[in-house]
C-alpha positions in Angstrom: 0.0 0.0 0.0 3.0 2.4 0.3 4.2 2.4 -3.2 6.8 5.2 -3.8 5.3 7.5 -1.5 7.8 8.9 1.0 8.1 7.6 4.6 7.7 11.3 6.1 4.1 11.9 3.8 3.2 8.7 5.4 3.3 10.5 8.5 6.5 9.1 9.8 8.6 11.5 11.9 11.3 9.8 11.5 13.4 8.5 8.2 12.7 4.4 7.6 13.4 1.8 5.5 11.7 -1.3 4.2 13.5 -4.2 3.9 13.4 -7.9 4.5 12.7 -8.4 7.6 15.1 -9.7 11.0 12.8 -13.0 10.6 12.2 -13.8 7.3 9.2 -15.3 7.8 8.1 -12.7 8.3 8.1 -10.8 4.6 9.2 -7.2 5.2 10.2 -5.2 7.8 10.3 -1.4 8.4 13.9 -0.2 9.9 14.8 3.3 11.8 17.5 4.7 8.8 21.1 5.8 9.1 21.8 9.1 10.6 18.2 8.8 12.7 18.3 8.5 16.8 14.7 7.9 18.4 14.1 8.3 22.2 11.9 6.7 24.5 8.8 8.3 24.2 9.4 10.2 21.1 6.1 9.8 18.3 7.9 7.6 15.8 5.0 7.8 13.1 1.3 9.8 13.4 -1.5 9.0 11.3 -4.8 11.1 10.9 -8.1 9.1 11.7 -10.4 9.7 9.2 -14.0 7.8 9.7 -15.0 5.6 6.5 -18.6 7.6 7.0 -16.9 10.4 6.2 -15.7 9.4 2.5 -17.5 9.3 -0.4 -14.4 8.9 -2.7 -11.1 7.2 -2.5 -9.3 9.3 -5.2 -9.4 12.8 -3.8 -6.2 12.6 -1.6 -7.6 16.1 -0.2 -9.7 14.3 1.7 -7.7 10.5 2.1 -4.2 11.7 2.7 -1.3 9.3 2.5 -0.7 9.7 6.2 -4.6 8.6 6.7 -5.7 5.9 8.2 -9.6 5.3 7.6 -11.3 3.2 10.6 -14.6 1.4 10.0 -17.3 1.3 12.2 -19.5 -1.6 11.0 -19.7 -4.1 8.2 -21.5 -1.6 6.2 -17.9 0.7 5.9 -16.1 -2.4 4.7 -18.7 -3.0 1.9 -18.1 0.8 1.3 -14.9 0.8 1.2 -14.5 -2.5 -1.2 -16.9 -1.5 -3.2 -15.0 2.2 -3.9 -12.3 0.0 -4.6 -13.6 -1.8 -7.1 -15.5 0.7 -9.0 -13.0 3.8 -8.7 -9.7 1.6 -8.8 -10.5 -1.4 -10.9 -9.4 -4.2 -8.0 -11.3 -7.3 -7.6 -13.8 -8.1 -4.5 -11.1 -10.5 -3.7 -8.2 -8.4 -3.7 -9.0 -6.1 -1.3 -10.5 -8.3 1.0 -6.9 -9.3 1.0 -6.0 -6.3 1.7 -8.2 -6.4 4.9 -6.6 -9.8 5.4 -3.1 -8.7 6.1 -3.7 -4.9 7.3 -6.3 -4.0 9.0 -6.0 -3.9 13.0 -7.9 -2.8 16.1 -7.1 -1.2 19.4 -9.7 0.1 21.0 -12.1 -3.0 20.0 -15.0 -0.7 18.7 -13.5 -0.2 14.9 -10.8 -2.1 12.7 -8.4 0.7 10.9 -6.8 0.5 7.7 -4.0 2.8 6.6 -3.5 4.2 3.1 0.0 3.2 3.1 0.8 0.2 5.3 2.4 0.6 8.5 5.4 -2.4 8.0 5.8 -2.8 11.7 6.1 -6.7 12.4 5.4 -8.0 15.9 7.7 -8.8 18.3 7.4 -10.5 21.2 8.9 -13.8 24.0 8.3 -15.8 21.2 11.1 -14.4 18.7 14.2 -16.0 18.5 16.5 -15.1 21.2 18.2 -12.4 19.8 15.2 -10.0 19.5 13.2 -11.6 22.5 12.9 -7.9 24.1 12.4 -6.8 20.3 9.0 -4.3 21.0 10.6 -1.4 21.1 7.0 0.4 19.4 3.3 1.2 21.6 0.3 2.2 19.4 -2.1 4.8 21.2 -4.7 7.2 20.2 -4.4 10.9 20.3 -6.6 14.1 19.7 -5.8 18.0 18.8 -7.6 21.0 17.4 -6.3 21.3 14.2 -6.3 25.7 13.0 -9.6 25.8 12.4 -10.3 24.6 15.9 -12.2 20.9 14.9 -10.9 18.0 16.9 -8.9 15.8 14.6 -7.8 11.8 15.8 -4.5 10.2 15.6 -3.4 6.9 15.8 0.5 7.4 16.7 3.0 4.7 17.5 5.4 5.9 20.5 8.7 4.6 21.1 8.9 2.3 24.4 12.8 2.1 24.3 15.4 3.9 22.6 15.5 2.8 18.9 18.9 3.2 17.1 19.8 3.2 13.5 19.7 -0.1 12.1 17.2 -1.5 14.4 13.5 -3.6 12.9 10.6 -1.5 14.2 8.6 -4.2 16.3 5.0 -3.9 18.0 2.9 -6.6 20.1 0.5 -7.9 18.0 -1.5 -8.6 21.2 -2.4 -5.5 21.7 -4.6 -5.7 19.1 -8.4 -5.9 19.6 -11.0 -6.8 17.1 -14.3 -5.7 17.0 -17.1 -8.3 16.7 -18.3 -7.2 13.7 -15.0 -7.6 12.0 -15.0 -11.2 13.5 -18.2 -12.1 11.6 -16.4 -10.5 8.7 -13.2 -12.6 8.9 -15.5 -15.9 9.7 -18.0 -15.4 6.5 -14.9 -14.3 3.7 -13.3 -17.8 5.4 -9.9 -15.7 6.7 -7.9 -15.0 10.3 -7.4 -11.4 11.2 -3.6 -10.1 11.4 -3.5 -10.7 15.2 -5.2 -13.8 15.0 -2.8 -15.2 11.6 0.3 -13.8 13.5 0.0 -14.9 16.8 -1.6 -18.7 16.1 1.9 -18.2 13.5 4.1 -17.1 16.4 2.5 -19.0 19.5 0.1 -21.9 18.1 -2.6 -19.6 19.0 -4.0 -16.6 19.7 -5.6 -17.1 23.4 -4.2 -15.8 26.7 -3.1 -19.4 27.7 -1.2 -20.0 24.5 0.1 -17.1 23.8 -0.2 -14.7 27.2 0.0 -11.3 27.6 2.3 -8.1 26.9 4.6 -7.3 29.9 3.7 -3.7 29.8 
């Protein structure tokens, strides 16, 4: 989903780089570039929330951004949303529920959220090989402002737990993550797992507390 487009219009605040990832398993990774230093607690990458209610096309970047991410609220907005797809982009019904497949991602349990250019972050956690076992180095949260005209606008923001040098894999928990029920029924009647559920029954064996238990933080 990133294309060409630059990591800083993605709404990194920080210089990256994609590449194969530490486990290659695990496809591609997203690294913190040469010459970059991140602090604990620094907003590594910031995303503007835009509601799929909201948009009524997905070719008017004005109004989608590349540093967007678009959250859905029901299965109604993923029918939107696929159906834009198909009719303004030319992709197949299939193809972008792939896309759903491998990106989408809750963390508040009320909406699944699905960036216009993919985050890249793999997860990391006591599973990974030894080397990396204390790999997360990467917290998603949610943020608000006023933007100039003095509307709220909604962020979803990834803020470093650690100091992250040059060099090192970007890594969150995928446990963190926390599908909505409707996106459940979603995943159960196109006959595919969720990214926490696929990476953690990948990772673990499974994707319940006993198999696979909790973040540390």
């Amino acid at each position: 989903m990133s294309g060409s487009v630059p990591c800083i219009d993605q709404g990194w605040k920080f210089k990256t780089e994609v590449k194969e990832a530490v486990v290659k398993a695990a496809g591609n990774g997203r690294y913190c570039a040469q010459g970059e230093e991140i602090k604990k607690g620094d907003v590594v990458v910031e995303k503007i929330v835009i509601p799929m209610k909201d948009v009524s096309t997905l070719m008017d970047v004005t109004k989608t951004p590349q540093n967007a991410t678009i959250t859905f609220s029901n299965e109604a907005d993923v029918e939107k949303y696929i159906h834009l797809s198909c009719t303004e982009g030319g992709y197949t019904r299939a193809q972008i529920v792939k896309l759903f497949e491998h990106f989408a991602y809750g963390i508040d349990g009320k909406v699944i959220a699905l960036g216009q250019c993919s985050w890249t972050v793999n997860h990391g956690g006591d599973a990974l090989p030894d080397d990396i076992a204390s790999s997360v180095n990467l917290k998603f949260v949610e943020a608000t402002r006023k933007n100039a005209q003095g509307v709220e606008e909604r962020f979803h923001q990834s803020v470093a737990t650690r100091d992250i040098a040059a060099g090192d894999e970007f890594y969150i928990d995928y446990r963190r993550f926390v599908m909505p029920d409707f996106y459940a029924r979603f995943c159960e009647k196109n006959e595919f797992d969720d990214v926490r559920r696929a990476t953690l029954k990948a990772v673990y064996g499974g994707d319940s507390v006993d198999v696979c238990g909790v973040p540390k933080e």
